[in-house]
C-alpha positions in Angstrom: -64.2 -41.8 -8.7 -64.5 -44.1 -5.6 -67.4 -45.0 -3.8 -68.1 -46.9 -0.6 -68.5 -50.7 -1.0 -71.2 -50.4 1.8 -73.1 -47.7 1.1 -71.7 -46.0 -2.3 -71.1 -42.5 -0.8 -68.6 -40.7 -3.1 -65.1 -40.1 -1.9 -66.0 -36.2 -3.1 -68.2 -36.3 0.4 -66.6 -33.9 3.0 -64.3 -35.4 5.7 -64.4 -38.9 3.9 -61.7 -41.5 3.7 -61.6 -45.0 2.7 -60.1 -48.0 4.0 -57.8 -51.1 2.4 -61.1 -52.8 1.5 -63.4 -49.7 0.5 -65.5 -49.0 3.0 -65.9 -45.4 3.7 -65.0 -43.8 7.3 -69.1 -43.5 7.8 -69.6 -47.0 7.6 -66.7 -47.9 9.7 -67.8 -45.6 12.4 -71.5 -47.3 12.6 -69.8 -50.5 12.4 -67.7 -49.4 15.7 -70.8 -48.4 17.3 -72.3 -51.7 16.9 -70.1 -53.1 19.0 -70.6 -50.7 21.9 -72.2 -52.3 25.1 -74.9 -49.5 24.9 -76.6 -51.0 28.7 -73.1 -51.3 30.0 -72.3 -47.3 28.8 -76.2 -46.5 30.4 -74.6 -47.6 33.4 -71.4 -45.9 33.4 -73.2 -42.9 32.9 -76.0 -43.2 35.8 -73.4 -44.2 38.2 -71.3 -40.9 37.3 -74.8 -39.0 37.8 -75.4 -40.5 41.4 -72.1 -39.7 42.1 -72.6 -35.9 41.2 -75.8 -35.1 41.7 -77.3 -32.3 43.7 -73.7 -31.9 44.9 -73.0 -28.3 43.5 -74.7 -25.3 42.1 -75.6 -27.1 39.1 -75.3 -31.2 38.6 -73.3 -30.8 35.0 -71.9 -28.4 32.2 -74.0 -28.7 28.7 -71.7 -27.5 25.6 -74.6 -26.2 23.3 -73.9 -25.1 20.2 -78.3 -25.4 19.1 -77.6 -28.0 16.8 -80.0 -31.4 17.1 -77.1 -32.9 19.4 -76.6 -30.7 21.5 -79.9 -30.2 21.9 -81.2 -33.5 22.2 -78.3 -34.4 25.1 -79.7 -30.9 26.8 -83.1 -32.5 26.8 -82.2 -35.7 27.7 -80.0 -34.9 31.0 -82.4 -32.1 31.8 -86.2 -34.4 30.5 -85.2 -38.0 31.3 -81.9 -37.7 33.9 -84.0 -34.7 35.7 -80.4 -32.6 36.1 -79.9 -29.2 36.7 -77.0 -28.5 34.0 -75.5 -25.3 33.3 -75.8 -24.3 29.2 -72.5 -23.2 27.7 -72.0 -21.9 24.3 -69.4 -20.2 22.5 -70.1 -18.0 20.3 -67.5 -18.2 17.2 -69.4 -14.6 15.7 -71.0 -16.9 13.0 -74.5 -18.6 14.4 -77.4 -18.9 11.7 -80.3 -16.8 12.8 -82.4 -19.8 12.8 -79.9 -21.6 15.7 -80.0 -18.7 17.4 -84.2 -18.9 17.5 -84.2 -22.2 18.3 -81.7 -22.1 21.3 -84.1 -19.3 22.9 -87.1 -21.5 22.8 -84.9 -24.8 23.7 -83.4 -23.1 26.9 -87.1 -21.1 27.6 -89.0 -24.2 27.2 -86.3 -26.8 29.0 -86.0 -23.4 31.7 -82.1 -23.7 32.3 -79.1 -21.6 32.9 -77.2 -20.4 30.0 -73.6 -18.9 29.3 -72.7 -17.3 25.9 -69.4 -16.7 25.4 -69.2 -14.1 22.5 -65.7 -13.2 21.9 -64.6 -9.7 20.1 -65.2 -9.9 16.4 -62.0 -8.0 15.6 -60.1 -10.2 17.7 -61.5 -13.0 16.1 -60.4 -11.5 12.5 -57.2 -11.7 14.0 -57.8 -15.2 15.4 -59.0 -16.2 11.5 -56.0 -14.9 10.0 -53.4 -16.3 12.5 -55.5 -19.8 12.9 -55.5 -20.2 8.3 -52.1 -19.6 8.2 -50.3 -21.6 10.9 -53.2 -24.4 11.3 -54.9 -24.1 7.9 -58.2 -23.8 9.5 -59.5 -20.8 9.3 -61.6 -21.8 12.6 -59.5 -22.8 14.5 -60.6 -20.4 17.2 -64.3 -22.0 17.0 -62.5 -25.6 17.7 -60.5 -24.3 20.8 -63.1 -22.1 22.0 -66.0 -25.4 22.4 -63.8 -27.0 23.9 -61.9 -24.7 26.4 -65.0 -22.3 27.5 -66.6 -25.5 28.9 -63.7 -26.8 31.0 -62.8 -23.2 32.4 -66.6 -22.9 33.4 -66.6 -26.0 35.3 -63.3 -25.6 36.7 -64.7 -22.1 38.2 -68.1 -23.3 39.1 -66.2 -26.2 41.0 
């Protein structure tokens, strides 16, 4: 079995790959982040708020799926960039009962606006059975939906 020269994380590790020299994907990532300018991307990012803010209905669009990511950039933009996001989540049929409690009290105590895009759960079976045997994901329907719901709700919200 192979393990990471860095870290020794086992190449049986979900998503994993190694390089020429042994280092897993993981540690090749956080290298790559090291490098990042992190004041120059703080920039970038309040110069795009300026730009944007308090032009529209709402100053941004928030994919949320409830996970700590999602959440933490919802608190963030909402807590420390004081914007008035929209919330958009797709729901692939298949949220834990535990995200589903925790995205209540994160939108009730953060008080924001929230779209949940729950799609038909037959036409999802469909979806599952088409996406495993042309794309060998059998969610590939979750991947398209995060992605697509949020552009189609900014595009209509302008």
């Amino acid at each position: 079995m192979k393990f990471c020269n860095k870290c020794v994380i086992p190449e049986t590790a979900e998503t994993q790959t190694f390089d020429d020299s042994g280092s897993c994907s993981v540690c090749n990532n956080i290298d790559s982040k090291n490098q990042i300018d992190w004041s120059k991307r703080q920039e970038d990012l309040d110069l795009i708020i300026e730009k944007y803010k308090g032009r529209y209905e709402y100053d941004c669009i928030v994919p949320f799926s409830g996970g700590k990511d999602s959440t933490f950039a919802l608190w963030y933009l909402v807590k420390e960039k004081k914007l008035r996001p929209l919330v958009v989540r797709f729901d692939h049929n298949f949220l834990r009962r535990t995200i589903e409690e925790n995205t209540q009290k994160t939108l009730n105590i953060l008080g924001v606006d929230f779209i949940n895009f729950k799609p038909n759960f037959l036409t999802v079976k469909k979806m599952m059975t088409e996406s495993l045997l042309r794309r060998g994901d059998f969610c590939w329907h979750c991947h398209v939906g995060i992605h697509a719901l949020p552009m189609n709700t900014a595009i209509k919200k302008n």
